[in-house]
C-alpha positions in Angstrom: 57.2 -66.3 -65.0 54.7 -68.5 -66.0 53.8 -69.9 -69.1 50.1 -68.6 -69.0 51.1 -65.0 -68.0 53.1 -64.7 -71.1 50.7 -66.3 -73.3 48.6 -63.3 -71.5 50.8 -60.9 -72.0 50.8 -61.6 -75.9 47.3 -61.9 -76.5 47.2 -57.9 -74.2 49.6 -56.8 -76.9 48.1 -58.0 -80.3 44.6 -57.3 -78.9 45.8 -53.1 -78.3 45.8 -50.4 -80.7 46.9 -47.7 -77.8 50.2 -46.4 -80.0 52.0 -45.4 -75.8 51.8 -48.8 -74.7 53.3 -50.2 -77.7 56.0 -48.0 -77.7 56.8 -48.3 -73.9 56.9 -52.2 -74.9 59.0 -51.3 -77.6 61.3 -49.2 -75.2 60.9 -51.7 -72.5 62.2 -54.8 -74.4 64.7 -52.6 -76.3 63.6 -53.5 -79.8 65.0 -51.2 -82.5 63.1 -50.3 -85.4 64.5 -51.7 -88.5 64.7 -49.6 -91.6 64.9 -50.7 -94.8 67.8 -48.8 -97.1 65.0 -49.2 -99.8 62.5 -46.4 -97.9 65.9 -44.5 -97.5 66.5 -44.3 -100.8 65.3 -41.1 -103.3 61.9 -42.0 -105.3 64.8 -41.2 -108.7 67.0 -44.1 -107.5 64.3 -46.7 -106.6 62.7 -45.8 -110.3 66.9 -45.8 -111.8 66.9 -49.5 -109.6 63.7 -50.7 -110.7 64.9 -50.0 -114.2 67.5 -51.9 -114.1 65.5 -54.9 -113.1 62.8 -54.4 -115.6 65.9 -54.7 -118.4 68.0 -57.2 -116.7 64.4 -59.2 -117.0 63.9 -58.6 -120.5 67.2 -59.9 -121.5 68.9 -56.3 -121.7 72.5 -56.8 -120.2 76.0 -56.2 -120.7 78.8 -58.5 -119.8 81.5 -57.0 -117.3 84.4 -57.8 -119.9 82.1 -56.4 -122.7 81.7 -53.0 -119.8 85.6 -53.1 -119.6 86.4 -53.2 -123.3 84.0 -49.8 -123.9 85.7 -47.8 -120.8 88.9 -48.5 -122.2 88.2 -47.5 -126.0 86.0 -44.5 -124.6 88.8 -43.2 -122.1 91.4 -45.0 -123.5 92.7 -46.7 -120.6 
């Protein structure tokens, strides 16, 4: 196949908005839709996640040793 008929081909498929042929291009070429874990996620974890940014950005943080030390006075490990 040509270079032109490709170059056709892509212009056909940008310049659609018919939702069928998309998706029989999709199915056609065998390309998978790619989720991302984020939209897969509950709306309380993404807030608990973006919490943790917000504080780890303001400084807020604990060392792993420090996290170690308090498990093992609080459960006496």
């Amino acid at each position: 196949m040509d270079i032109e008929i490709k170059k056709s081909l892509i212009a056909a498929i940008l310049q659609t908005e018919n939702e069928e042929i998309l998706e029989a291009i999709k199915n056609l070429l065998k390309i998978e839709d790619k989720l991302d874990f984020w939209d897969q996620l509950s709306l309380e974890d993404q807030e608990a996640i973006n919490e943790g940014i917000r504080q780890l950005d303001e400084g807020k943080s604990v060392l792993f040793d420090e996290v170690k030390d308090l498990i093992k006075e609080r459960f006496n490990f």
